[in-house]
C-alpha positions as CSV (number, residue, x, y, z in Angstrom):
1,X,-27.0,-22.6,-1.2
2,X,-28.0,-25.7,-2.3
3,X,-28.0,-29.1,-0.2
4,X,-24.7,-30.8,-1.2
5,X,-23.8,-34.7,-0.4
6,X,-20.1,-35.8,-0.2
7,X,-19.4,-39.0,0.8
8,X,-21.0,-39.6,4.1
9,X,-22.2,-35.8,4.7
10,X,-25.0,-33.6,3.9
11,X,-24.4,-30.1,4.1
12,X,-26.6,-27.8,4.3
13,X,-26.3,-24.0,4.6
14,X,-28.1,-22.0,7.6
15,X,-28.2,-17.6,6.3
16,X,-28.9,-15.7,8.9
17,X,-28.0,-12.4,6.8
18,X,-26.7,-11.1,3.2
19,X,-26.0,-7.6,2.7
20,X,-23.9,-5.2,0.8
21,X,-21.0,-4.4,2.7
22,X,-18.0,-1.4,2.0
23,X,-16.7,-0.8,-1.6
24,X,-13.1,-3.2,-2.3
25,X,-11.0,0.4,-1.5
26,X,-12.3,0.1,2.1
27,X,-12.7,-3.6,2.8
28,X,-9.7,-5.2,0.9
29,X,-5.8,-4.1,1.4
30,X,-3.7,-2.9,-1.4
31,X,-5.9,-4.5,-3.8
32,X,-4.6,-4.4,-7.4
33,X,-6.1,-1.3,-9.8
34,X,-8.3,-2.1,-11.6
35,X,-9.3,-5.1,-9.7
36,X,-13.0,-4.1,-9.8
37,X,-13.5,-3.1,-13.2
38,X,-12.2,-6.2,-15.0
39,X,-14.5,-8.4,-12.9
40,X,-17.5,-6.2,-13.1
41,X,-19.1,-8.2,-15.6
42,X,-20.0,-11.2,-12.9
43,X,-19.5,-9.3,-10.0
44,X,-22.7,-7.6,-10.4
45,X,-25.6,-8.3,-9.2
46,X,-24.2,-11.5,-7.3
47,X,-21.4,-9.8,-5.3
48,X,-21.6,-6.6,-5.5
49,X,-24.0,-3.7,-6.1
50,X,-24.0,-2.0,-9.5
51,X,-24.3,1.9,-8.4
52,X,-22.6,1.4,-5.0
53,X,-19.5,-0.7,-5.6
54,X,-20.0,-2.1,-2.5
55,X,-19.4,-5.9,-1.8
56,X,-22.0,-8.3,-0.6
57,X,-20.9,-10.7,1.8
58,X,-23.5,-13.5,3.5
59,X,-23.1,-14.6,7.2
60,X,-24.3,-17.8,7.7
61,X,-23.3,-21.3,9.1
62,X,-22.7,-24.8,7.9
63,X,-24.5,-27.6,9.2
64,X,-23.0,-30.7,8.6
65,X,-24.9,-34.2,9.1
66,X,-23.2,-37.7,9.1
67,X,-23.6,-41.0,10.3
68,X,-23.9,-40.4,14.4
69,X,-23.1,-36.6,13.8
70,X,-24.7,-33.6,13.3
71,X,-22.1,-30.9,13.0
72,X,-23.0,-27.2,13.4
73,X,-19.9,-25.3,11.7
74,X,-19.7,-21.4,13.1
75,X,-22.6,-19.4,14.6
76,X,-23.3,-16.6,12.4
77,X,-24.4,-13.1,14.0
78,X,-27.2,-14.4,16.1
79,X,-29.9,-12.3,17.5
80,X,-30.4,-9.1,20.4
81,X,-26.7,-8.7,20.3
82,X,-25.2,-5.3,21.3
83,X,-23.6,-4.0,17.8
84,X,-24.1,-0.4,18.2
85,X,-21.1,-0.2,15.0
86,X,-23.3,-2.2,12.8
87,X,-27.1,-0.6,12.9
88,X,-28.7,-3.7,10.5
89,X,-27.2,-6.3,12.9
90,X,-27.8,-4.6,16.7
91,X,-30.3,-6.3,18.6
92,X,-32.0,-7.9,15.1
93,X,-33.8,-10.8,14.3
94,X,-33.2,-13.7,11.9
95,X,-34.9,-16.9,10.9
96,X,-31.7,-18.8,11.3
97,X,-33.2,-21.3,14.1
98,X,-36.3,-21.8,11.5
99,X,-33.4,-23.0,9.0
100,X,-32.3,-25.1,11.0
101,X,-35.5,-27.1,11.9
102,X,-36.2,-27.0,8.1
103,X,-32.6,-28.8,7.9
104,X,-34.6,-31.8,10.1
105,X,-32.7,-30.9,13.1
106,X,-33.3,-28.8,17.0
107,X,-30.6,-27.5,18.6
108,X,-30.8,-30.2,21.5
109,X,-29.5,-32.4,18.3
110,X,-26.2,-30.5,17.8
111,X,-23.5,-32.7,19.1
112,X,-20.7,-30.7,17.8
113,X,-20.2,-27.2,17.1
114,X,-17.4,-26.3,15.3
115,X,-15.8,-22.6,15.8
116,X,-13.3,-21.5,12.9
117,X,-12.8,-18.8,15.1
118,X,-14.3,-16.1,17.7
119,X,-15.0,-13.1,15.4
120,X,-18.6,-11.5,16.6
121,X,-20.2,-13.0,13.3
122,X,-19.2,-16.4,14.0
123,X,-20.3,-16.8,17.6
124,X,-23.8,-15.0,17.8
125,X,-26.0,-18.2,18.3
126,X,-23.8,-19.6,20.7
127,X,-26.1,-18.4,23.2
128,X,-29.8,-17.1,23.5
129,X,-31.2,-14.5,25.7
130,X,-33.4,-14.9,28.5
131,X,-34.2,-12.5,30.3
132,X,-30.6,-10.6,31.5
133,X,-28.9,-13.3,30.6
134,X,-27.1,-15.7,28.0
135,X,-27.8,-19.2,27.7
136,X,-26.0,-21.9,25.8
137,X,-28.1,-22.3,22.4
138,X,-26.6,-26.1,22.0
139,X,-26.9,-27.3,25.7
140,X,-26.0,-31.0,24.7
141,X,-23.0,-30.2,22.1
142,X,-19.2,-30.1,22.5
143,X,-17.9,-26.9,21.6
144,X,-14.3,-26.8,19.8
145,X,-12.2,-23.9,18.5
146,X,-8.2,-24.0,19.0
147,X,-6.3,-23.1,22.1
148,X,-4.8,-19.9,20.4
149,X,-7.8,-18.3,19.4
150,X,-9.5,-18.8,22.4
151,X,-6.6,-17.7,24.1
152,X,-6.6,-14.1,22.3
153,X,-10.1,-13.2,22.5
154,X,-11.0,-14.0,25.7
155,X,-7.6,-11.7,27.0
156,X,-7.5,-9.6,24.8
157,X,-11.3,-8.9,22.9
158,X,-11.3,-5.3,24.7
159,X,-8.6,-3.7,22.1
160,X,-11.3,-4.4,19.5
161,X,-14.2,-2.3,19.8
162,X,-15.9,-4.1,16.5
163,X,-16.1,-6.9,18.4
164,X,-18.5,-5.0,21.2
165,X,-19.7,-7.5,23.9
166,X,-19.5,-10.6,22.2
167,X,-17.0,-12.9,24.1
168,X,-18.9,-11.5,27.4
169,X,-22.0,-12.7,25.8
170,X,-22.0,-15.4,23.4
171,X,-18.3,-17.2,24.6
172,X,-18.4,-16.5,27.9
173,X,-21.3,-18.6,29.3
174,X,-20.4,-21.2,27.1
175,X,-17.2,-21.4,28.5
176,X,-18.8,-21.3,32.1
177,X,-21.0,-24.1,31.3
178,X,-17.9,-26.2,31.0
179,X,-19.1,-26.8,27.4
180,X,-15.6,-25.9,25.3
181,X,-12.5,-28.2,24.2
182,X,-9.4,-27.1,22.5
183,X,-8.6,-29.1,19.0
184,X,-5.9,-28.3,17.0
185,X,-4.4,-29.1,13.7
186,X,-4.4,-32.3,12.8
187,X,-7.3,-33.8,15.1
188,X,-10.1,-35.9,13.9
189,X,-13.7,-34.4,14.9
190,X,-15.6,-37.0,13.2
191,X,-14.7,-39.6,11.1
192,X,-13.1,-38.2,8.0
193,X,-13.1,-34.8,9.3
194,X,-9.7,-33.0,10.3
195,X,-9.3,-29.6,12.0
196,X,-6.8,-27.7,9.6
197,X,-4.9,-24.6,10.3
198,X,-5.9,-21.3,8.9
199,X,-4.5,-18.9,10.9
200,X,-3.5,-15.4,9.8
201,X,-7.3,-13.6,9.8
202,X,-7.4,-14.4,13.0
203,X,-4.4,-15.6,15.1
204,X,-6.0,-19.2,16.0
205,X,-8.2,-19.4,13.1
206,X,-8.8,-23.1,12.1
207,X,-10.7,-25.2,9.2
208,X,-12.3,-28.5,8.6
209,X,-10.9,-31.0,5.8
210,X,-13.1,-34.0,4.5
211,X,-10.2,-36.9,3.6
212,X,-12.4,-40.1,5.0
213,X,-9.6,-42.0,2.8
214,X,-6.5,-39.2,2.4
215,X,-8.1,-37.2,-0.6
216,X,-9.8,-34.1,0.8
217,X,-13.0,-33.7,-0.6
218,X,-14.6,-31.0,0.7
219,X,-13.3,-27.9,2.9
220,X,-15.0,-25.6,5.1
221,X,-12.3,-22.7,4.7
222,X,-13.4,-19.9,7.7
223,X,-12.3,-16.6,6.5
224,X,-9.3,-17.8,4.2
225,X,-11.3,-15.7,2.0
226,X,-14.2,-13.0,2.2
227,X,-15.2,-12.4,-1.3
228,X,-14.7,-14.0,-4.8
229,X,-12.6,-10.9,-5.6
230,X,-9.8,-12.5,-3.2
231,X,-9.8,-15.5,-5.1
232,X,-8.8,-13.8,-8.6
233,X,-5.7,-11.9,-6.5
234,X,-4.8,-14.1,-4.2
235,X,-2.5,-11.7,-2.1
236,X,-5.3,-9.6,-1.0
237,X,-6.3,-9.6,2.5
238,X,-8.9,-7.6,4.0
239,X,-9.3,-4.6,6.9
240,X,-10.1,-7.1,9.4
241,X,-7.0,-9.9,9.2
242,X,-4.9,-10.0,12.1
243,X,-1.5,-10.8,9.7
244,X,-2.0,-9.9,6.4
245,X,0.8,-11.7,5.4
246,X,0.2,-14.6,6.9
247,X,-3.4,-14.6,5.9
248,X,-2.5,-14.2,2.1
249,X,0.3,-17.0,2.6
250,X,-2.1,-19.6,3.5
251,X,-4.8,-18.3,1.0
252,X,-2.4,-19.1,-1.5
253,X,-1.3,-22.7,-0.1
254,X,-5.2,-23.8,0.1
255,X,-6.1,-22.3,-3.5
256,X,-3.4,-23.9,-4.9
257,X,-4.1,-27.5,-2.8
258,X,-7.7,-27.0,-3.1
259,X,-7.5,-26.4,-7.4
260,X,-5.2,-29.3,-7.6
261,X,-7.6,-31.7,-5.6
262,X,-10.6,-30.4,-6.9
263,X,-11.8,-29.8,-3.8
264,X,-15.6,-28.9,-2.9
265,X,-14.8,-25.8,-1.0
266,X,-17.5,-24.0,1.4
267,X,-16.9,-20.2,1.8
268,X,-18.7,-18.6,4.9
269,X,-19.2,-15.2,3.1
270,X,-20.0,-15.8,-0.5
271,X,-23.9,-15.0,-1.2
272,X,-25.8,-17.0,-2.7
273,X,-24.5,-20.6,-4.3
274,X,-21.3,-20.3,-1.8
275,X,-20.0,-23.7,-2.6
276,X,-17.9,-24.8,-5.6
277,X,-14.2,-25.8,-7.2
278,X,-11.2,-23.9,-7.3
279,X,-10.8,-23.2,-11.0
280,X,-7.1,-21.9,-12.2
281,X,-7.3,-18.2,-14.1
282,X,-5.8,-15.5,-15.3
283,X,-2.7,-15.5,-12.3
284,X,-5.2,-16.2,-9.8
285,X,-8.4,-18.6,-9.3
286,X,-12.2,-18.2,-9.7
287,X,-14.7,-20.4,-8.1
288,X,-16.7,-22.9,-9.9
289,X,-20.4,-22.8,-8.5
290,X,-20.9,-26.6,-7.8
């Protein structure tokens, strides 16, 4: 992704990996027939592969600088974490932290880091590891997610085996250094910036809004949707949502608030130029590379 300015903020994005991921029968839910076919033509090469049908899907982080803050928005899949499930990501290597000093920053500079929610491949570079143990990556930052996610994961991450050791070793010893705060709907992080609720991917999942004067100008939307494909059939959720329903409901409310706004909208998973405007088409919505 390009560096984009609105307003006050830069925004930057910080890949740690892009890959091709399962075909749309496997990752999305009751997906319409067809759905593939009739978007080949730009789905390939950009978001998916050609001979595979399988989906590409980045994993990467925000980093949002402002006037007295720089904002660090999810952690991406990090590095020597314990993903025996997921061969390309267990115990790798990325130059995420390189990105970052390109982006003018250290992590001592972090002030704020922003957690949409505790899925393993937004919390890897919470933490570092030294020796037999996790450090805090962002020593000096406050660390905010909502109550309800944190809540769930930390009880209840066990039922989950995708999510592997992850709370024990990137949450936990940020949590132990007294480093986290609950937010919630309707706070203000930063000037202009407001936590918004996305719940229904996962149970406490949350967003950020841009409105420094009521008209939201840019989003950072979490998981509201995984691939483009969502976008064009809105009422497709994937393997991974906690509430389906839920997670298609709000999908639906955001497009829709999001087109009408024209809205600079960040998506977490899109490859490649992963920023853009929520165009109206064809019974659903395509995004608009910015």
């Amino acid at each position: 992704m390009t560096t984009h300015y609105v307003g006050d903020l830069r925004v930057d994005a910080l890949v740690d990996c892009v890959s091709p991921t399962r075909p749309a029968s496997e990752l999305l839910r009751e997906f319409p027939s067809g759905i593939v076919e009739a978007n080949r033509g730009w789905l390939v090469p950009d978001y998916m592969e050609d001979d595979t049908d399988r989906l590409i899907l980045a994993y990467q982080s925000f980093l949002i600088q402002m006037p007295g803050h720089n904002i660090l928005v999810d952690c991406a899949v990090g590095e020597d974490g314990n993903f025996p499930a997921r061969p390309d990501w267990h115990q790798g290597k990325s130059d995420w932290l390189n990105q970052l000093g390109l982006a003018g920053l250290a992590p001592e500079d972090i002030d704020i880091v922003f957690l949409t929610h505790l899925h393993m491949d937004h919390t890897g570079w919470l933490t570092r590891r030294h020796g037999n143990e996790w450090r805090p990556t962002f020593a000096n930052a406050r660390h905010l997610v909502s109550e309800a996610e944190l809540a769930f994961w930390t009880a209840r991450h066990g039922e989950f085996p995708y999510m592997s050791s992850s709370i024990l070793d990137c949450v936990e010893p940020v949590l132990q250094a007294g480093l986290v705060e609950t937010v919630a709907a309707g706070d203000e992080i930063a000037p202009g910036l407001y936590v918004v609720d996305l719940a229904g991917h996962s149970p406490g999942m949350i967003g950020l809004e841009f409105r420094p004067n009521g008209e939201t100008l840019a989003a950072f939307n979490a998981d509201l949707m995984h691939h483009p494909l969502q976008m064009t059939s809105p009422g497709t959720s994937t393997l991974f949502c906690a509430d389906p329903a839920a997670a298609a409901t709000i999908r639906r409310r955001k497009l829709e608030e999001y087109c009408r706004a024209g809205t600079l909208i960040f998506c977490g998973h899109f490859p490649g130029e992963c920023a853009g405007y929520v165009e109206s088409r064809s019974g659903g919505y395509a995004l608009r590379r910015a």
